[in-house]
mmCIF file of the N, C-alpha and C atoms, coordinates in Angstrom:
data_MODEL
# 
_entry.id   MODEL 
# 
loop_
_atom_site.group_PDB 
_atom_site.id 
_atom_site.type_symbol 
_atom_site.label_atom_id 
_atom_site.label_alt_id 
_atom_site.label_comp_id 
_atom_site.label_asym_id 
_atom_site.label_entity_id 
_atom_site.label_seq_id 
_atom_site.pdbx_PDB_ins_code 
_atom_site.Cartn_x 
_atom_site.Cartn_y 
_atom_site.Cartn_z 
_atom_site.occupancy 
_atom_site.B_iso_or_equiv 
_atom_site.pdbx_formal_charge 
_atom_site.auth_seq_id 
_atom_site.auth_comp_id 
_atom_site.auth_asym_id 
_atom_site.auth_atom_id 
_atom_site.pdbx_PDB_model_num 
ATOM 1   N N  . UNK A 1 1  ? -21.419 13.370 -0.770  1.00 0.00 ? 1  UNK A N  1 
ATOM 2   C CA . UNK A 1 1  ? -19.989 13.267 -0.903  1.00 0.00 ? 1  UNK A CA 1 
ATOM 3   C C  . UNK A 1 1  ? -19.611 11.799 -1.069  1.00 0.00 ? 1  UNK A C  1 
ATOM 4   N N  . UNK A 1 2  ? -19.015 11.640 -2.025  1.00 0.00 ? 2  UNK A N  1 
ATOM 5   C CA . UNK A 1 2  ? -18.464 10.078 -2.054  1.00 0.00 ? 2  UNK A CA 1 
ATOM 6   C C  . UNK A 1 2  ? -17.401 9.668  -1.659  1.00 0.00 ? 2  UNK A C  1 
ATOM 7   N N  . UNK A 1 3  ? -17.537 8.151  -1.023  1.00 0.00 ? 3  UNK A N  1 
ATOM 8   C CA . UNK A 1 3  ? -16.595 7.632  0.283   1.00 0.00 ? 3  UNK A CA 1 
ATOM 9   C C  . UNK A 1 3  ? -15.584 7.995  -0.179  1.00 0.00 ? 3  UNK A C  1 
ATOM 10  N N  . UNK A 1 4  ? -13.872 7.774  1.045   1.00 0.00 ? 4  UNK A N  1 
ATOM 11  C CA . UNK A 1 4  ? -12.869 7.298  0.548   1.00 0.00 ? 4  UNK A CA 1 
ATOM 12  C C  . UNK A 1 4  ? -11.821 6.288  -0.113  1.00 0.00 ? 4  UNK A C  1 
ATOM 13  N N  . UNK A 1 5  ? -12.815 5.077  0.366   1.00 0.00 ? 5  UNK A N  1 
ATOM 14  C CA . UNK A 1 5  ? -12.854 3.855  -0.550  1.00 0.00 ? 5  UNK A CA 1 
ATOM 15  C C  . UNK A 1 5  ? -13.034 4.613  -1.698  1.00 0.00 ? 5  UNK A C  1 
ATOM 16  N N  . UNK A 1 6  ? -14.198 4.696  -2.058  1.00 0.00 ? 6  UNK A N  1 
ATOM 17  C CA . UNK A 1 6  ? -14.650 4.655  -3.790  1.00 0.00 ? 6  UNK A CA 1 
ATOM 18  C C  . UNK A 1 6  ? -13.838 5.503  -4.255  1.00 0.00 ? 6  UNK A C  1 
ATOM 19  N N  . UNK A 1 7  ? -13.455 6.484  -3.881  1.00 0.00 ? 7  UNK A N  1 
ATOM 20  C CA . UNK A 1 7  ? -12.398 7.493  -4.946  1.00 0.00 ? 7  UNK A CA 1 
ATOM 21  C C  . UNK A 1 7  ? -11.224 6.703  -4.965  1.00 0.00 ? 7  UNK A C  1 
ATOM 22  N N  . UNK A 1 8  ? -10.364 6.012  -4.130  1.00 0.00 ? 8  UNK A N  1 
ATOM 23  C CA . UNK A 1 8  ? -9.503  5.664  -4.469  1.00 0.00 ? 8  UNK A CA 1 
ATOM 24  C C  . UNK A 1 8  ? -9.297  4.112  -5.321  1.00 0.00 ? 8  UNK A C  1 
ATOM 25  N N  . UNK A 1 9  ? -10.551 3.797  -4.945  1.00 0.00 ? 9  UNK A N  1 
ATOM 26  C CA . UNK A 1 9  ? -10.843 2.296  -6.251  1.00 0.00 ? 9  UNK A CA 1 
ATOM 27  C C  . UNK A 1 9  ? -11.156 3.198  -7.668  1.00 0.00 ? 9  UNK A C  1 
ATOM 28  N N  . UNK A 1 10 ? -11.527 4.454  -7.762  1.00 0.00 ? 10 UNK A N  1 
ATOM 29  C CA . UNK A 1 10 ? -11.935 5.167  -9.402  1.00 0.00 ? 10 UNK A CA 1 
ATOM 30  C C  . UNK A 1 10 ? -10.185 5.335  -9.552  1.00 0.00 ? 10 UNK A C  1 
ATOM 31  N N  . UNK A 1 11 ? -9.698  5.901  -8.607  1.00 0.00 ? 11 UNK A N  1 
ATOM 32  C CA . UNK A 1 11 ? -8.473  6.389  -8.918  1.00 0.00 ? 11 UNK A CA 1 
ATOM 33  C C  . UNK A 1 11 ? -7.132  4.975  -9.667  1.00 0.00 ? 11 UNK A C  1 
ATOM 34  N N  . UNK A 1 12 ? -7.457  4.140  -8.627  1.00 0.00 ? 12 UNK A N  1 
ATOM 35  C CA . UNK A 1 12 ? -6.657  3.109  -9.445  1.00 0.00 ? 12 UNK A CA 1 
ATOM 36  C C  . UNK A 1 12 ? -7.085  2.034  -10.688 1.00 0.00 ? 12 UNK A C  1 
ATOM 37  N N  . UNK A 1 13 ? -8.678  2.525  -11.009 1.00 0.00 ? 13 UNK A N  1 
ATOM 38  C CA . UNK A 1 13 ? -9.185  1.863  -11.981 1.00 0.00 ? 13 UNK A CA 1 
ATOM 39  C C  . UNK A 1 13 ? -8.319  2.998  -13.144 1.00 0.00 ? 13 UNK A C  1 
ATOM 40  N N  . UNK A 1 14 ? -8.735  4.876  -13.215 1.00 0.00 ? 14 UNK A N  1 
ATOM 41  C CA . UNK A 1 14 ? -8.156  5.686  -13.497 1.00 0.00 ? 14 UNK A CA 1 
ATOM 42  C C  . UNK A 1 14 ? -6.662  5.572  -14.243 1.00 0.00 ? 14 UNK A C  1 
ATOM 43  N N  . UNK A 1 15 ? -5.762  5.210  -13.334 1.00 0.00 ? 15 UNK A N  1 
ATOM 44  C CA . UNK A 1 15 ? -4.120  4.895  -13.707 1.00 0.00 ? 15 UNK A CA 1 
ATOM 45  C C  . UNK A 1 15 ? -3.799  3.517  -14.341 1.00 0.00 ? 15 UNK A C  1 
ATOM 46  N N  . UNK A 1 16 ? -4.907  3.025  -14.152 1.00 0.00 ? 16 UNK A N  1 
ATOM 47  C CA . UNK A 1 16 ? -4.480  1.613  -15.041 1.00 0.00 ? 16 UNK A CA 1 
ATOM 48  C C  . UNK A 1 16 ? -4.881  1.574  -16.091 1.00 0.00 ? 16 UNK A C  1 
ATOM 49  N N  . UNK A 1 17 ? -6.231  2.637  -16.590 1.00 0.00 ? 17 UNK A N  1 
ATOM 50  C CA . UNK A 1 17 ? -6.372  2.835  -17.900 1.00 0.00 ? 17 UNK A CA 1 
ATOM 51  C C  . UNK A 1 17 ? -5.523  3.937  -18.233 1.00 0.00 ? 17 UNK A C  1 
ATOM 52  N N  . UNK A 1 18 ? -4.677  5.242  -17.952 1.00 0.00 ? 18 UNK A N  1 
ATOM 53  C CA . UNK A 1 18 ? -4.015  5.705  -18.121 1.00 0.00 ? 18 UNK A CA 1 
ATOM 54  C C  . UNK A 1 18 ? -2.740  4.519  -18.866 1.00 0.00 ? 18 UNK A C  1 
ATOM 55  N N  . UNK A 1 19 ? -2.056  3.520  -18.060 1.00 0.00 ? 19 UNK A N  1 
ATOM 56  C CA . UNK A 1 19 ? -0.873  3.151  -17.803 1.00 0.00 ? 19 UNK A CA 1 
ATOM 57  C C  . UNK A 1 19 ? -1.325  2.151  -19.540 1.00 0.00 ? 19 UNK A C  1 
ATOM 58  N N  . UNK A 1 20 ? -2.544  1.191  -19.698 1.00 0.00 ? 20 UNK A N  1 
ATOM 59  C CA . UNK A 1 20 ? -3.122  1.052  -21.024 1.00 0.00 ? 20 UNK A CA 1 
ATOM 60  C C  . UNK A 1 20 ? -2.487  1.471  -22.495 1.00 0.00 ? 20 UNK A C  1 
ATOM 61  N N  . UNK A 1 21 ? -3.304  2.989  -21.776 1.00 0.00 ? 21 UNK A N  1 
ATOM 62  C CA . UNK A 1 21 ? -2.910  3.707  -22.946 1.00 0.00 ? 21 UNK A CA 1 
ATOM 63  C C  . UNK A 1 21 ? -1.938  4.319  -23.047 1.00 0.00 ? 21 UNK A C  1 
ATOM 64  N N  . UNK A 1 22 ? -1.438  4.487  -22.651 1.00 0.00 ? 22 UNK A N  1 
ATOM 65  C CA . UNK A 1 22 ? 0.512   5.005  -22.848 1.00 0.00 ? 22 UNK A CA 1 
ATOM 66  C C  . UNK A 1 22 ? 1.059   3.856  -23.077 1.00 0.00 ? 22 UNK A C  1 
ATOM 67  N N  . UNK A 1 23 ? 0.928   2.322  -23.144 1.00 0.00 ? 23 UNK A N  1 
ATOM 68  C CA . UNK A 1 23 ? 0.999   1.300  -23.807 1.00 0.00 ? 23 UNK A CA 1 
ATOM 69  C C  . UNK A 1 23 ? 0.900   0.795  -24.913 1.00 0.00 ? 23 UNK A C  1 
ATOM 70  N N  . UNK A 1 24 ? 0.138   1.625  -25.577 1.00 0.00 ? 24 UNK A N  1 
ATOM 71  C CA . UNK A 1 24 ? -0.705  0.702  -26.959 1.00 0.00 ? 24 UNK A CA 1 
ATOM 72  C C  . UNK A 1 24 ? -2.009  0.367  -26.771 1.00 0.00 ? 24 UNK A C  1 
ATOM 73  N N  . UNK A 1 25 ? -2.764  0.875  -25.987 1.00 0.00 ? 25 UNK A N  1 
ATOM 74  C CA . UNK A 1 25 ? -4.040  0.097  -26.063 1.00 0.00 ? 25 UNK A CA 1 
ATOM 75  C C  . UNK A 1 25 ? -4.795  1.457  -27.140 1.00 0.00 ? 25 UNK A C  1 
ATOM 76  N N  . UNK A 1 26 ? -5.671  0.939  -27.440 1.00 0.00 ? 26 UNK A N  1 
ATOM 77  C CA . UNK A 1 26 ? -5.989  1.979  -28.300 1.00 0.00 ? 26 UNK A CA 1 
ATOM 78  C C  . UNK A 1 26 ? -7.425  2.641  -27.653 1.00 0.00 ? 26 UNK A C  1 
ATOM 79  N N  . UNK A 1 27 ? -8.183  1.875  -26.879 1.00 0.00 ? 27 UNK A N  1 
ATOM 80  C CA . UNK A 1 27 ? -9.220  2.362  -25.851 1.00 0.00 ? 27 UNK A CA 1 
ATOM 81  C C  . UNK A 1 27 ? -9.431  1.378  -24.951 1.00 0.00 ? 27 UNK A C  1 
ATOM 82  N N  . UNK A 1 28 ? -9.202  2.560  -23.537 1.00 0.00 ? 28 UNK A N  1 
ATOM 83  C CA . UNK A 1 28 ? -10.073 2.253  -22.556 1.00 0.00 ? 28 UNK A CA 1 
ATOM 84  C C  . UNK A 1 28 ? -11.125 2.756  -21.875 1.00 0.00 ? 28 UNK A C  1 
ATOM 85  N N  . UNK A 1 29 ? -11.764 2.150  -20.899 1.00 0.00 ? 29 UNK A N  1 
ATOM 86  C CA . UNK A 1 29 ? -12.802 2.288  -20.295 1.00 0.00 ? 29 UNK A CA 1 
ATOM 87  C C  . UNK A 1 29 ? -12.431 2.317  -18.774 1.00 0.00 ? 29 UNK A C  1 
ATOM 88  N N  . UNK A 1 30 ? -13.226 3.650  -18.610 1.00 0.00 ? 30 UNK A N  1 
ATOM 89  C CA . UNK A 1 30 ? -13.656 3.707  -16.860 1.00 0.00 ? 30 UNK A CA 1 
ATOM 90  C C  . UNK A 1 30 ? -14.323 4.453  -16.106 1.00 0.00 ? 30 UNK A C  1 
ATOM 91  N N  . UNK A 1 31 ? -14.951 3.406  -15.523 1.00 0.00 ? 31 UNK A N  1 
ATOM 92  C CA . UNK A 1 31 ? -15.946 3.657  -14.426 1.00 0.00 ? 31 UNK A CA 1 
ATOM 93  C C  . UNK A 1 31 ? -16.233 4.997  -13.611 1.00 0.00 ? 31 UNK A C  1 
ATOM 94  N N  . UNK A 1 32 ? -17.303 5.428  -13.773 1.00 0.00 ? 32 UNK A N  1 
ATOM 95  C CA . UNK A 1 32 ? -16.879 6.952  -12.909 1.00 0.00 ? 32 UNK A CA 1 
ATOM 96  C C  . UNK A 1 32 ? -18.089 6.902  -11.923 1.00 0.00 ? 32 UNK A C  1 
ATOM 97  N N  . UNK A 1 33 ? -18.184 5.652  -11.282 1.00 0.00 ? 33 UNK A N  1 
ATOM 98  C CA . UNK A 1 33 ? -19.457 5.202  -10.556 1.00 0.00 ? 33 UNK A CA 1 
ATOM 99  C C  . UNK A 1 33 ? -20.321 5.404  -10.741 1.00 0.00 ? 33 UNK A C  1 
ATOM 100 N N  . UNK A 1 34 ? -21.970 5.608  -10.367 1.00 0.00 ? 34 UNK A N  1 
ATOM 101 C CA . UNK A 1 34 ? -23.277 5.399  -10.523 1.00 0.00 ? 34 UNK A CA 1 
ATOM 102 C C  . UNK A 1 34 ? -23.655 6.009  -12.257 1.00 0.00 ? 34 UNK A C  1 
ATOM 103 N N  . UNK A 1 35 ? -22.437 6.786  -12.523 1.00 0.00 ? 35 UNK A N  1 
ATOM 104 C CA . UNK A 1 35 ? -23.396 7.426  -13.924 1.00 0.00 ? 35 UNK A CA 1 
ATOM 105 C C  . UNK A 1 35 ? -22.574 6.629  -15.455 1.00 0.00 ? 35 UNK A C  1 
ATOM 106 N N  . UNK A 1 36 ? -22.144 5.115  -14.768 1.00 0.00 ? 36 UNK A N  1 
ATOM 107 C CA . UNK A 1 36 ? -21.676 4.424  -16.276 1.00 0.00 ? 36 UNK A CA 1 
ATOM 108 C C  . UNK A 1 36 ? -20.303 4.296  -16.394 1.00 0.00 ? 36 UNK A C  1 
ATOM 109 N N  . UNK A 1 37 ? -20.004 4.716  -17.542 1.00 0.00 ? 37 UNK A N  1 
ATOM 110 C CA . UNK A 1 37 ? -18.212 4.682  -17.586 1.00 0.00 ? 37 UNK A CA 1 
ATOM 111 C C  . UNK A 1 37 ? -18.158 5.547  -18.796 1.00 0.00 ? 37 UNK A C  1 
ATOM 112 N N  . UNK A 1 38 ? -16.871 6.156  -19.084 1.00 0.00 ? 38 UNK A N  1 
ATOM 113 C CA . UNK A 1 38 ? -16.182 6.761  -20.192 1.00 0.00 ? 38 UNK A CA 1 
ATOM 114 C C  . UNK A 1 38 ? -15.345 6.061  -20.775 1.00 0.00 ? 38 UNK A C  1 
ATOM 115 N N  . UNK A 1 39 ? -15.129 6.158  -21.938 1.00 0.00 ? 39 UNK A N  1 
ATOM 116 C CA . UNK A 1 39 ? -14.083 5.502  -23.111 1.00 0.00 ? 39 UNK A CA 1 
ATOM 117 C C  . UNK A 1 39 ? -13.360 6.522  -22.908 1.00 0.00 ? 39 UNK A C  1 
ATOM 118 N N  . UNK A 1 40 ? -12.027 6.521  -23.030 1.00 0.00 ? 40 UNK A N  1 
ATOM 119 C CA . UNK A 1 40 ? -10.624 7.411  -23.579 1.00 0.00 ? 40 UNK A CA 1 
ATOM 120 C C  . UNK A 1 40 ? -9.989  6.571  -24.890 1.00 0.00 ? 40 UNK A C  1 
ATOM 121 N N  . UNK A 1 41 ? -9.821  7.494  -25.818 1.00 0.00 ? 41 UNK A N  1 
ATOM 122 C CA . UNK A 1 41 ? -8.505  7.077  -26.734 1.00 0.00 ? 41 UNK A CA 1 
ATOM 123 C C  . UNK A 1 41 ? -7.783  7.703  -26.328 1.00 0.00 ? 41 UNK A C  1 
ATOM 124 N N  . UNK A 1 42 ? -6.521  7.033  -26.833 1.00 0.00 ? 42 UNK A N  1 
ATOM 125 C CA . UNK A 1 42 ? -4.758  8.036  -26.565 1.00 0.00 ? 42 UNK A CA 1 
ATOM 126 C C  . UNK A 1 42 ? -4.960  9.448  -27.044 1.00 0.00 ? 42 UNK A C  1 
ATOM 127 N N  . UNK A 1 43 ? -6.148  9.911  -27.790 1.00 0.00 ? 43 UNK A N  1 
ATOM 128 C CA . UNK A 1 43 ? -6.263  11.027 -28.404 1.00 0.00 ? 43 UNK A CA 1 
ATOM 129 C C  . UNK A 1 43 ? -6.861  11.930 -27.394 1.00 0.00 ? 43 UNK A C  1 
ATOM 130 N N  . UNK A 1 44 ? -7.508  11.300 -26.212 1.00 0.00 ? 44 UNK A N  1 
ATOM 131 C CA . UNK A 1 44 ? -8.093  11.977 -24.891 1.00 0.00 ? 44 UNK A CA 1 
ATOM 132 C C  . UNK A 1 44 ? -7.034  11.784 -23.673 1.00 0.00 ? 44 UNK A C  1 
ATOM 133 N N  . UNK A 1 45 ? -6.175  11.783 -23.675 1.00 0.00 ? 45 UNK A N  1 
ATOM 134 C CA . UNK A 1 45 ? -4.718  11.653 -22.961 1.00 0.00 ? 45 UNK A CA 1 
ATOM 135 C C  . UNK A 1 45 ? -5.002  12.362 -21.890 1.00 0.00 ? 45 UNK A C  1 
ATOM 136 N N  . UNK A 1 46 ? -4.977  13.968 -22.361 1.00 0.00 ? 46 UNK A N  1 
ATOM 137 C CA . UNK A 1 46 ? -5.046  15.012 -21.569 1.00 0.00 ? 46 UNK A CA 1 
ATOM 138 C C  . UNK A 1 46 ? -6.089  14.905 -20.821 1.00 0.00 ? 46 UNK A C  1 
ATOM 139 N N  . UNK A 1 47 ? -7.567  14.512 -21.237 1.00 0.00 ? 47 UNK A N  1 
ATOM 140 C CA . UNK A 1 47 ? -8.564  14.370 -20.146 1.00 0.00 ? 47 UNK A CA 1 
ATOM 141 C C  . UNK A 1 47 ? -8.448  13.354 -18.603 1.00 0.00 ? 47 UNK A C  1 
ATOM 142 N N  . UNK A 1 48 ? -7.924  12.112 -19.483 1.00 0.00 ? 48 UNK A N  1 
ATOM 143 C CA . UNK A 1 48 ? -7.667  11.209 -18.412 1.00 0.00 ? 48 UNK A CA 1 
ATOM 144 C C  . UNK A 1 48 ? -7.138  11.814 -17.385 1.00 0.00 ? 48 UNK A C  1 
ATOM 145 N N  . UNK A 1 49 ? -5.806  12.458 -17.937 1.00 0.00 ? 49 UNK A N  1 
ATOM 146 C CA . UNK A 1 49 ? -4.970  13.352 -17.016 1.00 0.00 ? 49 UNK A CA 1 
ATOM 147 C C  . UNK A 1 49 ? -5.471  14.376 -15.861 1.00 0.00 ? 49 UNK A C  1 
ATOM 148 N N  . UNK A 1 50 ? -6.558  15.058 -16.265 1.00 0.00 ? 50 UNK A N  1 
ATOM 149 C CA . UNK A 1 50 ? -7.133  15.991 -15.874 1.00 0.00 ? 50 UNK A CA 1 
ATOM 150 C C  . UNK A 1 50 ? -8.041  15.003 -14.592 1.00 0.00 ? 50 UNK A C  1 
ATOM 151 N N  . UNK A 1 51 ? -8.659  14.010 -14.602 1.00 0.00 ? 51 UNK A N  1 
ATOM 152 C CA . UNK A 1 51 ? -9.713  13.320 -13.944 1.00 0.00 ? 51 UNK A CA 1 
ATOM 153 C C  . UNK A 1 51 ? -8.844  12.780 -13.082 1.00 0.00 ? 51 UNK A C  1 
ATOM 154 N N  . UNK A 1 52 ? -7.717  12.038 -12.894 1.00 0.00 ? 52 UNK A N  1 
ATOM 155 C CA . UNK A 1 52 ? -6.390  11.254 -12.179 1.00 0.00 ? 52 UNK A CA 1 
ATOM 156 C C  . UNK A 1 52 ? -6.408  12.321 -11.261 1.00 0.00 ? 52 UNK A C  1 
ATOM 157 N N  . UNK A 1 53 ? -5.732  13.971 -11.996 1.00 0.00 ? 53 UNK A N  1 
ATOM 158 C CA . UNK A 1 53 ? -5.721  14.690 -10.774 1.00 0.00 ? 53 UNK A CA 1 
ATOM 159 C C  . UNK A 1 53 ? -6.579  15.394 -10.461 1.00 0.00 ? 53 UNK A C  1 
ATOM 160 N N  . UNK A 1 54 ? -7.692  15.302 -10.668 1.00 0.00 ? 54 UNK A N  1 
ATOM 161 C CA . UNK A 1 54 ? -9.376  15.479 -9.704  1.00 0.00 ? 54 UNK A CA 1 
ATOM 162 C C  . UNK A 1 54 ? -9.609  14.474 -8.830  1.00 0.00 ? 54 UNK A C  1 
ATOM 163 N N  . UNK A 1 55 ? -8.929  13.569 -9.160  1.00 0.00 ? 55 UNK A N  1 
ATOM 164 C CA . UNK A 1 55 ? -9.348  11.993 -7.825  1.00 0.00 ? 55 UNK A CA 1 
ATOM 165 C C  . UNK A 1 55 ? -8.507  12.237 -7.030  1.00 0.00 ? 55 UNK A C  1 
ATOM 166 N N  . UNK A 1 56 ? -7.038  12.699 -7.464  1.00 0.00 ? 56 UNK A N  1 
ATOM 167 C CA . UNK A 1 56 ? -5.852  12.687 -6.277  1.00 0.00 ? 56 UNK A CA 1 
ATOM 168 C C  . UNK A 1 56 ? -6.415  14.084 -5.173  1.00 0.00 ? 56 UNK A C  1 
ATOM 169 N N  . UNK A 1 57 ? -6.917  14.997 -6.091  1.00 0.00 ? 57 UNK A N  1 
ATOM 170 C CA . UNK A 1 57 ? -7.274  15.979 -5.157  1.00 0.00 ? 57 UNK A CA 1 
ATOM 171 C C  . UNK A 1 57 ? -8.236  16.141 -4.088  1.00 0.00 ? 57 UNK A C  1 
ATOM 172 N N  . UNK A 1 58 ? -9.880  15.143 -4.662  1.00 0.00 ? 58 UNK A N  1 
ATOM 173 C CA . UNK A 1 58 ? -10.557 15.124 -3.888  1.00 0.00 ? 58 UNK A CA 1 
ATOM 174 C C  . UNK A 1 58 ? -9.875  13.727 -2.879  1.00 0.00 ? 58 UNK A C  1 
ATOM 175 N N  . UNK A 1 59 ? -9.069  12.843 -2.855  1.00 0.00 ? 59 UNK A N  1 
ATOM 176 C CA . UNK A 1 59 ? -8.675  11.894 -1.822  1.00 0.00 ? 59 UNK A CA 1 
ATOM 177 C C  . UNK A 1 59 ? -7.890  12.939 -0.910  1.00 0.00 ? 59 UNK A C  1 
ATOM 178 N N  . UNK A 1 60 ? -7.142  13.675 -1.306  1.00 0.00 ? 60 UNK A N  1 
ATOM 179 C CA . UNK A 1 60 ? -6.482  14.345 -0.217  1.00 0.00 ? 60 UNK A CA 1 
ATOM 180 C C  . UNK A 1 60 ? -7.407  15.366 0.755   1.00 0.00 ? 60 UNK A C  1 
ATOM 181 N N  . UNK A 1 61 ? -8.499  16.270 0.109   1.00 0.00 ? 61 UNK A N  1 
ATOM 182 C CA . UNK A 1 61 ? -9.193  16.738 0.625   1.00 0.00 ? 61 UNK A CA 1 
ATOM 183 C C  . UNK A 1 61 ? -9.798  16.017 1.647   1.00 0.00 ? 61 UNK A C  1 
ATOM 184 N N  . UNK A 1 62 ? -10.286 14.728 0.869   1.00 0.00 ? 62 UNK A N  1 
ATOM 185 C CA . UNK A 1 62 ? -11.021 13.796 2.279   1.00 0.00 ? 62 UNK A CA 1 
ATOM 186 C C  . UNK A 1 62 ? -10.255 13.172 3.337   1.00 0.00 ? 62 UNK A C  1 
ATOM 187 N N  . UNK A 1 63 ? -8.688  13.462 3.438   1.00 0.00 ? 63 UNK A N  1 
ATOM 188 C CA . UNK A 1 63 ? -7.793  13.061 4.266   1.00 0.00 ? 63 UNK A CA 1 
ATOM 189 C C  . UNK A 1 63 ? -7.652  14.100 4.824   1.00 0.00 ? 63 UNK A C  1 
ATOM 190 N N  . UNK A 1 64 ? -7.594  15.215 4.610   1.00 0.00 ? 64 UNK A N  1 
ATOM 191 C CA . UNK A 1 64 ? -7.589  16.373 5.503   1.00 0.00 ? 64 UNK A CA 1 
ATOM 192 C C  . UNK A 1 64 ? -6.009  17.292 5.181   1.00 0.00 ? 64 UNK A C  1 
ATOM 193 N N  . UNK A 1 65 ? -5.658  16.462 3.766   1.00 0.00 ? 65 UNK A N  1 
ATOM 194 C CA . UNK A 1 65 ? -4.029  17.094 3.052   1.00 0.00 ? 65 UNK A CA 1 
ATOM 195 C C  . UNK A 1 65 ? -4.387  18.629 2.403   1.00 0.00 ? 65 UNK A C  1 
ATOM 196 N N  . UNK A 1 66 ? -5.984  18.866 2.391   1.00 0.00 ? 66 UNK A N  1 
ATOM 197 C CA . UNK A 1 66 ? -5.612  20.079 1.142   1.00 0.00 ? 66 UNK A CA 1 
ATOM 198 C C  . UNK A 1 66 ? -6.690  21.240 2.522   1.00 0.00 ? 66 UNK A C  1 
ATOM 199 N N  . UNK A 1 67 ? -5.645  22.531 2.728   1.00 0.00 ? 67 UNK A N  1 
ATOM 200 C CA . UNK A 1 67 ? -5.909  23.592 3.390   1.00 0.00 ? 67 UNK A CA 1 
ATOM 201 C C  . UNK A 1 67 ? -6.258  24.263 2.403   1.00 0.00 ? 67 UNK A C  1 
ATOM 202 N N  . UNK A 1 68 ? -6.881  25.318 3.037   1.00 0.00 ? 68 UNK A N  1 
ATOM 203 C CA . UNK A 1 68 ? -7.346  26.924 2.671   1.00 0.00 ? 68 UNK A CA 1 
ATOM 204 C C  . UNK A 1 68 ? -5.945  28.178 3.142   1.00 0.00 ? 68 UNK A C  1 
ATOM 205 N N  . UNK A 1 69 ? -5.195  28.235 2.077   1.00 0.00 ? 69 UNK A N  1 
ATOM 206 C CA . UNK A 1 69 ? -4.344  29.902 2.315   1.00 0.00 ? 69 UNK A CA 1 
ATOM 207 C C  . UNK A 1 69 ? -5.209  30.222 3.424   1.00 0.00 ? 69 UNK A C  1 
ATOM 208 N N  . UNK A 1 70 ? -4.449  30.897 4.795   1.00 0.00 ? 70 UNK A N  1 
ATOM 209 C CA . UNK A 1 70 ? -5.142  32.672 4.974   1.00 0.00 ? 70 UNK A CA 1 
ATOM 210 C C  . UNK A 1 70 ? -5.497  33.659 4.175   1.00 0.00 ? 70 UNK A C  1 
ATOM 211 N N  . UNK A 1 71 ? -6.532  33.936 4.431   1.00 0.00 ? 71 UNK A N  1 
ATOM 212 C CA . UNK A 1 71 ? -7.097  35.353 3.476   1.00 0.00 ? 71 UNK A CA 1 
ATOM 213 C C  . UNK A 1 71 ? -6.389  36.528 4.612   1.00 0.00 ? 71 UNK A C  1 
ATOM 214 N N  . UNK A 1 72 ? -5.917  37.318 4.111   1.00 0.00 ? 72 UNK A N  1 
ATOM 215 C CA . UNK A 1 72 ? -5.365  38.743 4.379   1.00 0.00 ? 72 UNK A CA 1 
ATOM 216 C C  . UNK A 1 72 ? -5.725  39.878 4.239   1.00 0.00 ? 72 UNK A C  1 
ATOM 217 N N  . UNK A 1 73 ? -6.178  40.708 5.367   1.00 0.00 ? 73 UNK A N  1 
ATOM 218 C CA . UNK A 1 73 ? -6.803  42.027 4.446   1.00 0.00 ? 73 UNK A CA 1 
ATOM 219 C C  . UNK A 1 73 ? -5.922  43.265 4.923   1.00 0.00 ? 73 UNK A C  1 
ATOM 220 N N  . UNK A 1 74 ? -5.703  43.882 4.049   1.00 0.00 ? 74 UNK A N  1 
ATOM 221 C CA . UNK A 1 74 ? -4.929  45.082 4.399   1.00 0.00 ? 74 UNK A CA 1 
ATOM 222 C C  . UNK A 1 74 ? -5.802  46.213 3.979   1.00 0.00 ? 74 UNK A C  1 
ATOM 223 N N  . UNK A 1 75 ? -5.536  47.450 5.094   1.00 0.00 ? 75 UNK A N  1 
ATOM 224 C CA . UNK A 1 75 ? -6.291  48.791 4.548   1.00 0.00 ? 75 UNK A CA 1 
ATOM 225 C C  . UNK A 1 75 ? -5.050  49.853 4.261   1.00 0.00 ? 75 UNK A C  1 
# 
């Protein structure tokens, strides 16, 4: 499982290449720790998007923000 440091240093490396490219940059790069980095163009928008809120989710999980519903059983 990786620390809570490191997700939230991917996460704000994450939004600043987001914030980039909704700028004008035409590619960025970022780090997704031990396995290198990814390029995004503005044309991968939606992915970035998708990874931002995979980091926000696993930081909250490791804070103890994201529960499990009750499961319910009815006969």
């Amino acid at each position: 499982m990786t620390d809570l440091a490191i997700l939230q240093s991917r996460l704000t490396e994450a939004e600043d290449a987001y914030h980039l490219l909704m700028t004008g940059a035409k590619e960025v790069s970022v780090n997704i720790g031990g396995y290198g980095a990814v390029s995004y163009q503005s044309a991968d928008v939606a992915n970035l998007e998708k990874y931002i809120a995979h980091l926000k989710f696993d930081i909250q999980r490791k804070q103890g923000g994201v529960r499990r519903k009750p499961i319910y059983v009815e006969f």
